[in-house]
C-alpha positions in Angstrom: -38.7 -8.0 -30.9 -41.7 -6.9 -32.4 -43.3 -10.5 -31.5 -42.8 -10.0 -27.7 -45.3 -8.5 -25.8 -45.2 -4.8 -24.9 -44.7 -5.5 -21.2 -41.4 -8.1 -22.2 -40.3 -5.1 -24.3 -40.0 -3.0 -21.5 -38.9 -5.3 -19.2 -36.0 -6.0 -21.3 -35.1 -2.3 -22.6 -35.0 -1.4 -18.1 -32.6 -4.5 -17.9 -30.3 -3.1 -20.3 -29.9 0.4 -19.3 -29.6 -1.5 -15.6 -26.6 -3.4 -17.1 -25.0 -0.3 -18.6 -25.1 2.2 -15.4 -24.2 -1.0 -13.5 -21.1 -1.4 -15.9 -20.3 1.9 -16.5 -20.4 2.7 -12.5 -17.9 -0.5 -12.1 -15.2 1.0 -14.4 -16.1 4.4 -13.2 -15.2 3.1 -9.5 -12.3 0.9 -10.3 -10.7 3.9 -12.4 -11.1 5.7 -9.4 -9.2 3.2 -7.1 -6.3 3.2 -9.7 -6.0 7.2 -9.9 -6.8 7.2 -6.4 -3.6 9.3 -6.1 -5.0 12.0 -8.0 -9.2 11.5 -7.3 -8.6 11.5 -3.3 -7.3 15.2 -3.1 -10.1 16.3 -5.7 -13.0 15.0 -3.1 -10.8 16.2 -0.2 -11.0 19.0 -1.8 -14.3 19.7 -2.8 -15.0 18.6 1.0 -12.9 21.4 2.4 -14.3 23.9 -0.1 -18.0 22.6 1.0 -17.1 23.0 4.6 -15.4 26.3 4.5 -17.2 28.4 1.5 -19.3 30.2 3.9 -15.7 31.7 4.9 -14.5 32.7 1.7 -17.8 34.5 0.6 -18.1 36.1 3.3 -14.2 37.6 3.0 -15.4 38.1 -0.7 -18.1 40.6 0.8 -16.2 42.0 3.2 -14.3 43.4 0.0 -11.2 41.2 0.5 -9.6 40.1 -2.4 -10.6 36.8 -4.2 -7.0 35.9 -4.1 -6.1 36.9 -0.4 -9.3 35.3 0.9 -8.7 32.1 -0.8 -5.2 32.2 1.1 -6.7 33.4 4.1 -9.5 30.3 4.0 -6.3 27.9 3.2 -4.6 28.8 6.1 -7.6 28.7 8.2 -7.6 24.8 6.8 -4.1 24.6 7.6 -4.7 26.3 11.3 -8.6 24.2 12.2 -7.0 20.8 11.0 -3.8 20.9 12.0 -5.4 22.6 15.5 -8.3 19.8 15.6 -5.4 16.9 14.6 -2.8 17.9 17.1 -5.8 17.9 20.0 -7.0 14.2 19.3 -3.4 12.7 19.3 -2.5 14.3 22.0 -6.0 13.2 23.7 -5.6 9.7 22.2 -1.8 9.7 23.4 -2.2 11.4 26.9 -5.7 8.8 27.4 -4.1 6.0 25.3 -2.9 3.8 27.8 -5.9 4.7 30.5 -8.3 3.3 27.6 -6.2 0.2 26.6 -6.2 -0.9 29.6 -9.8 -0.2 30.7 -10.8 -2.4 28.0 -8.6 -5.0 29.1 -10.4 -5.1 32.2 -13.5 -5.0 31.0 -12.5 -8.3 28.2 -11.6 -9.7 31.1 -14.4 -9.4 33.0 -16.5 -10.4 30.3 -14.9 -13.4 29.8 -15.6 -14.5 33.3 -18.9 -14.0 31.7 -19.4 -15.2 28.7 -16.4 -17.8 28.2 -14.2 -18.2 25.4 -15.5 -14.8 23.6 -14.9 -13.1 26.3 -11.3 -14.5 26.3 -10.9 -13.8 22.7 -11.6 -10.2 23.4 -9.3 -10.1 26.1 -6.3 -11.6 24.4 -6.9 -9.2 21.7 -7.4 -6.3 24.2 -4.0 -7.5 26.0 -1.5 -8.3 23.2 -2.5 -5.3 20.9 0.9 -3.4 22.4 2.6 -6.6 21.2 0.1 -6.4 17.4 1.2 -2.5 17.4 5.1 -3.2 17.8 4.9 -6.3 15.8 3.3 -3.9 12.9 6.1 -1.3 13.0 9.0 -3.8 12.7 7.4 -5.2 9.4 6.9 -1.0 8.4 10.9 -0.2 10.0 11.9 -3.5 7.8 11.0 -1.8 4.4 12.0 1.7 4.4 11.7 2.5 1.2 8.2 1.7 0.8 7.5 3.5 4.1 8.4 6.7 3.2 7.0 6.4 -0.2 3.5 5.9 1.5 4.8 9.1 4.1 5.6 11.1 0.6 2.3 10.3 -1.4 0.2 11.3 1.4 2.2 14.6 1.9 1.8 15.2 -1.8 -1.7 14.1 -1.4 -2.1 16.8 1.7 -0.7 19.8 -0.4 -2.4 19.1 -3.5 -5.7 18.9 -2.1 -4.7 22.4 -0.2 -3.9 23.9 -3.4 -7.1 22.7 -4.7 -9.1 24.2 -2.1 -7.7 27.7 -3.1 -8.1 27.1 -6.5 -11.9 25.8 -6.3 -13.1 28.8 -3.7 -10.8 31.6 -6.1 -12.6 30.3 -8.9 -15.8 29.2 -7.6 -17.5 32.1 -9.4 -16.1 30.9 -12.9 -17.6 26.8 -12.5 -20.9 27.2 -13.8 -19.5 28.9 -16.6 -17.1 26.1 -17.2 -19.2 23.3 -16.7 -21.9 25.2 -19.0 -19.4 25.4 -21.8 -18.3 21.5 -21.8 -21.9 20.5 -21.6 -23.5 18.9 -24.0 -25.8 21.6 -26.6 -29.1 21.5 -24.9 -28.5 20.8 -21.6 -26.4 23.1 -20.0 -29.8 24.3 -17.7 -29.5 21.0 -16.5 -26.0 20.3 -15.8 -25.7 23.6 -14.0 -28.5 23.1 -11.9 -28.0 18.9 -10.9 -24.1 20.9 -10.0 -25.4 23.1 -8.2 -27.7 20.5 -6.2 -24.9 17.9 -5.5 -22.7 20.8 -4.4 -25.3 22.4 -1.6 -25.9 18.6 -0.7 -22.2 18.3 0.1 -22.0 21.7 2.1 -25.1 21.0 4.0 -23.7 17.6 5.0 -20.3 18.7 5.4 -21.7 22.1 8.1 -24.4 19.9 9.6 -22.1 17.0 10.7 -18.7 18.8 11.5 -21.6 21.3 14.3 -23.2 17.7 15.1 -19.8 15.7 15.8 -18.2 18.6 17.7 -22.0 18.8 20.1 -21.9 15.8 20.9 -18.1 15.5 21.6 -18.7 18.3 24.1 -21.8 16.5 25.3 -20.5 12.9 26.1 -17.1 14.8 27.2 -18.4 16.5 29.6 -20.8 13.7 31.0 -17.9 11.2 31.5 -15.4 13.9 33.1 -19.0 14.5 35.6 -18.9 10.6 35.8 -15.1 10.2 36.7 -14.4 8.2 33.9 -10.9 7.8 33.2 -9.6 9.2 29.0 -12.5 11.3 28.8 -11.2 14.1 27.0 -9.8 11.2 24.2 -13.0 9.3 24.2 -14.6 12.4 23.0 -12.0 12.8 20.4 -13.1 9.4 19.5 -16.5 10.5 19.2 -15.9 13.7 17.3 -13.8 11.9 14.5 -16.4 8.7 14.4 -19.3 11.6 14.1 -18.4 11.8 10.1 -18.9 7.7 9.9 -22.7 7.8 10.1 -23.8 4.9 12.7 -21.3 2.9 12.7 -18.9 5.9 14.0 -21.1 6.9 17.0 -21.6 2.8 18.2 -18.1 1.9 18.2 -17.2 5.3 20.0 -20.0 4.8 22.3 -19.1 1.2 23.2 -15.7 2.1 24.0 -16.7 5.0 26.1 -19.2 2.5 28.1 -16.9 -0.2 28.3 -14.2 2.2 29.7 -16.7 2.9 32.3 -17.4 -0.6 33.4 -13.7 -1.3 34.0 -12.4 1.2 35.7 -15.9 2.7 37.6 -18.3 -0.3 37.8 -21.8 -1.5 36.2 -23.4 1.7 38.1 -21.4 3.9 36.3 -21.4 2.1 33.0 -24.9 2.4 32.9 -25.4 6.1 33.6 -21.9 6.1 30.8 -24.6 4.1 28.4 -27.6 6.7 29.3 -25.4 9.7 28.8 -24.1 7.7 25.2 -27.9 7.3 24.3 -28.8 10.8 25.6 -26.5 12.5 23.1 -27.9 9.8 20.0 -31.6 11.1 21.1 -30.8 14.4 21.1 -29.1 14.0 17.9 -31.7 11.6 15.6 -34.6 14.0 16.9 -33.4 17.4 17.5 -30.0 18.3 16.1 -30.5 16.7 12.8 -33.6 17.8 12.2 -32.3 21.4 12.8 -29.3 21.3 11.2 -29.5 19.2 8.4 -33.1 19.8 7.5 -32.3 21.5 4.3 -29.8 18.7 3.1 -30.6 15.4 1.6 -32.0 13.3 3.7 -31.1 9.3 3.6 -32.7 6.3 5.0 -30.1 5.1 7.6 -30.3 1.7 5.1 -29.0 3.7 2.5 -26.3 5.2 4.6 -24.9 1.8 5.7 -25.1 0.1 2.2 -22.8 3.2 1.1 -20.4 3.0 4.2 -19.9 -0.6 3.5 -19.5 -0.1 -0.2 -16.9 2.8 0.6 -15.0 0.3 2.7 -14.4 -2.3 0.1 -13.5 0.6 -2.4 -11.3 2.6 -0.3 -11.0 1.4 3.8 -11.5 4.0 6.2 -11.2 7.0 3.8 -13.8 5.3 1.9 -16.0 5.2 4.5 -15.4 8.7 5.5 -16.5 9.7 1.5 -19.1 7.5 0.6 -21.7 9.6 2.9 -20.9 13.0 1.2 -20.9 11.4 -2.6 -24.2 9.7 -1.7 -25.7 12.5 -0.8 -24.4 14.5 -4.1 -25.6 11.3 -6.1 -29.1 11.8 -4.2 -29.2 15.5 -4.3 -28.8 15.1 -8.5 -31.9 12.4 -8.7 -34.0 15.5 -6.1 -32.9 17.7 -8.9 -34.1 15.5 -11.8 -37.1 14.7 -10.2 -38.3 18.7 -9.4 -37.9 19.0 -13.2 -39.5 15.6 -15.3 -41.5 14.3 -12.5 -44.9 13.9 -12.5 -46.3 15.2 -9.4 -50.5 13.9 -9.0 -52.5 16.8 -8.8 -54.7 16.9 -5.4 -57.9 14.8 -5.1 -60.1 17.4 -3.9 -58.9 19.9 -7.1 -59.6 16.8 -9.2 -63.2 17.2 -8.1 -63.4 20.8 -8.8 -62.6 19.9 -12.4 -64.9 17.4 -12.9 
């Protein structure tokens, strides 16, 4: 090695630390998908106990026993998602049929359009009853292995409950724990890069839970103004797509629009698109900066290249927690950055030293 160049040296030392993280991430993810059983309710978890620590401490200062107000938060879980769940199926249900059949309509007045894509979209629009019932014979045909998947997410549900009661009674006792299984040395730093990725996770977790549910209300309202039929589910739609970054808010959005073309015309379907874009606007430029300016902040590159990767890992519940762990994973490199980067001084005090 000695006989190669400096620069070859280096070259060579970044591809093999490249190689390692790269190999150790692989078996890192593909242990993950084998214990997913066990790893999804621990990052459901630490979700719900992002989302609804500001709850717990302030029960905690209001002199309420650690105990009762990790019950208390728990059923507060149990009450919000249970609440928020039973509101979009019955939205979906009630709407269900309105929307399936708007976007019927609208395949097949695109395919008088645009041909044989059009009529692709419209067979899929028409026979997904059909798709739907075909789907539940193959589930009603092998019972067993229904309610075993019924059964582990139950026991998935309950475990990541209890977990949320455990991780907000006991949030006080982490940095001690994860102080004492660090390595000797480095304890500073483990604490603080924990404590980064967590208040990355809560910010994300508030920010976009107050986002979604704005601009629910927002594109709600402007298709009940616009007479556009399964209003109240499309902006269930919109609310549960808010957590997939982009791709969430475009699929919702073209639904809601081509709802409106079916059943109220190209008129409406425009204002439908302007009131869709309206909403994106006022979220990219002013909610986002307001709410989530103290979060980590991700180019919307990075954001797709981690929904995508979520999706092969995991499918939809992938996608849903690829955006928080990113932003963990960047909240640690922030933190190891503030404390070995080099920052340039100033030009002009440069100058003054000179």
């Amino acid at each position: 090695m000695s006989l190669l160049p400096e620069p070859v040296r280096r070259f060579a030392a970044w591809c093999g630390v490249i190689l390692l993280v790269s190999g150790v991430g692989y078996v890192a993810v593909r242990l993950c998908a084998e214990l997913r059983a066990a790893v999804t309710p621990v990052l459901l978890a630490l979700l719900g106990s992002a989302l609804l620590g500001p709850l717990y401490r302030r029960l905690v200062k209001a002199k309420v026993n650690p105990s009762i107000a990790a019950g208390l938060t728990c059923v507060a879980v149990v009450a919000v998602v249970g609440g928020a769940v039973y509101i979009v199926v019955a939205a979906l249900i009630d709407t269900g049929d309105q929307i399936v059949t708007s976007l019927k309509t609208a395949a097949t007045s695109l395919a008088q359009h645009f041909g044989a894509a059009g009529t692709s979209l419209g067979d899929l629009a028409g026979n997904s009853k059909e798709l739907l019932a075909k789907f539940g014979g193959t589930a009603a045909s092998n019972v067993i292995s229904g309610v075993s998947v019924v059964a582990e997410v139950i026991a998935m549900a309950v475990l990541a409950l209890l977990l949320v009661f455990f991780f907000l009674r006991d949030s006080e006792r982490a940095a001690g724990a994860l102080r004492s299984l660090a390595p000797s040395g480095t304890a500073d730093l483990v604490e603080a890069m924990a404590r980064r990725a967590f208040g990355a996770v809560e910010g994300f977790m508030r920010g976009t839970t107050l986002i979604a549910f704005i601009d629910a209300v927002c594109i709600t309202v402007g298709l009940l103004v616009l007479r556009v039929p399964g209003a109240v589910g499309l902006g269930a739609l919109v609310f549960v797509g808010a957590y997939i970054p982009y791709l969430g808010a475009f699929i919702s959005g073209a639904v809601a629009v081509l709802v409106a073309l079916a059943d109220r015309g190209f008129v409406i379907a425009l204002w439908a698109l302007g009131v869709v874009l309206a909403v994106q606007v006022l979220e990219g430029h002013v909610l986002q900066p307001m709410i989530q300016s103290r979060t980590v902040q991700m180019h919307p590159a990075v954001v797709m290249l981690a929904i995508t990767a979520g999706a092969a890992v995991a499918g939809i519940l992938g996608m849903l927690l690829a955006v928080p762990l990113t932003a963990a994973f960047f909240g640690v490199i922030h933190e190891l950055r503030s404390r070995y980067g080099v920052i340039d001084p100033p030009e002009g005090s440069q100058r003054r030293e000179t």
